[in-house]
C-alpha positions, 0 to 999 in steps of 0.5 A: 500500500503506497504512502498517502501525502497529507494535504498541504497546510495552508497560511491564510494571510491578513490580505487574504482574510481581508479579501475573504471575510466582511463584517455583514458575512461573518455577523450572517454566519455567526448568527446562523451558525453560534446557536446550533453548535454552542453546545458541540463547540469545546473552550477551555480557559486560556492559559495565560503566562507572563513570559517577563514584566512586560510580555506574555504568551497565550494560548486558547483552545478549541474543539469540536466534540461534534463529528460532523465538524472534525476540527481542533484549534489554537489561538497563540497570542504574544503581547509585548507592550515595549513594542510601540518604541519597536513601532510593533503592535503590542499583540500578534496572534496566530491560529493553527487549525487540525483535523480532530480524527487524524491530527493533521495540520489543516492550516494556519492563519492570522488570528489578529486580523481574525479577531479583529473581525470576530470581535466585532462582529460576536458584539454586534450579534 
């Protein structure tokens, strides 16, 4: 039996979010969608760590319990409030998404702009 490459993972950009995703299409899905899942959807606390006086790393979980969403993922935040003398944001956030039946790395992307979207849109709701 011949090996099986696992499908590439992908990187989702800021662009590419930017280009994909508006403020009215996520407020639609979010609507549609929270409710039905709420109870499928797994969120732990997130484990916050103060790394030095001025920096910390987060990590916040998540995971489908529900087959027919096979998916675990993880924001990882930094935030480094020296960075505005740098001229850097302060916060930089990543999410890395799995296939919760295999493991395997779907894709990555830029959970500052995500969050940016998901934030406002969850308070809009």
């Amino acid at each position: 039996m011949a090996a099986v490459n696992p499908p590439a993972t992908v990187f989702i950009s800021t662009a590419t979010i930017h280009s994909l995703v508006t403020h009215k299409s996520l407020i639609r899905h979010l609507e549609s969608t929270l409710p039905p899942l709420s109870t499928a959807i797994q969120s732990p606390l997130r484990h916050a760590h103060q790394i030095t006086p001025n920096s910390s790393f987060l990590l916040m979980p998540s995971w489908s319990t529900s087959p027919l969403l096979p998916y675990i993922g993880t924001k990882l935040v930094t935030h480094n409030s020296g960075n505005s003398s740098l001229n850097l944001p302060g916060v930089h956030a990543i999410f890395v998404l799995f296939n919760s039946a295999t493991g395997q790395p779907l894709a990555s992307m830029d959970a500052t702009a995500l969050t940016l979207y998901r934030t406002a849109c969850v308070s809009a709701l």
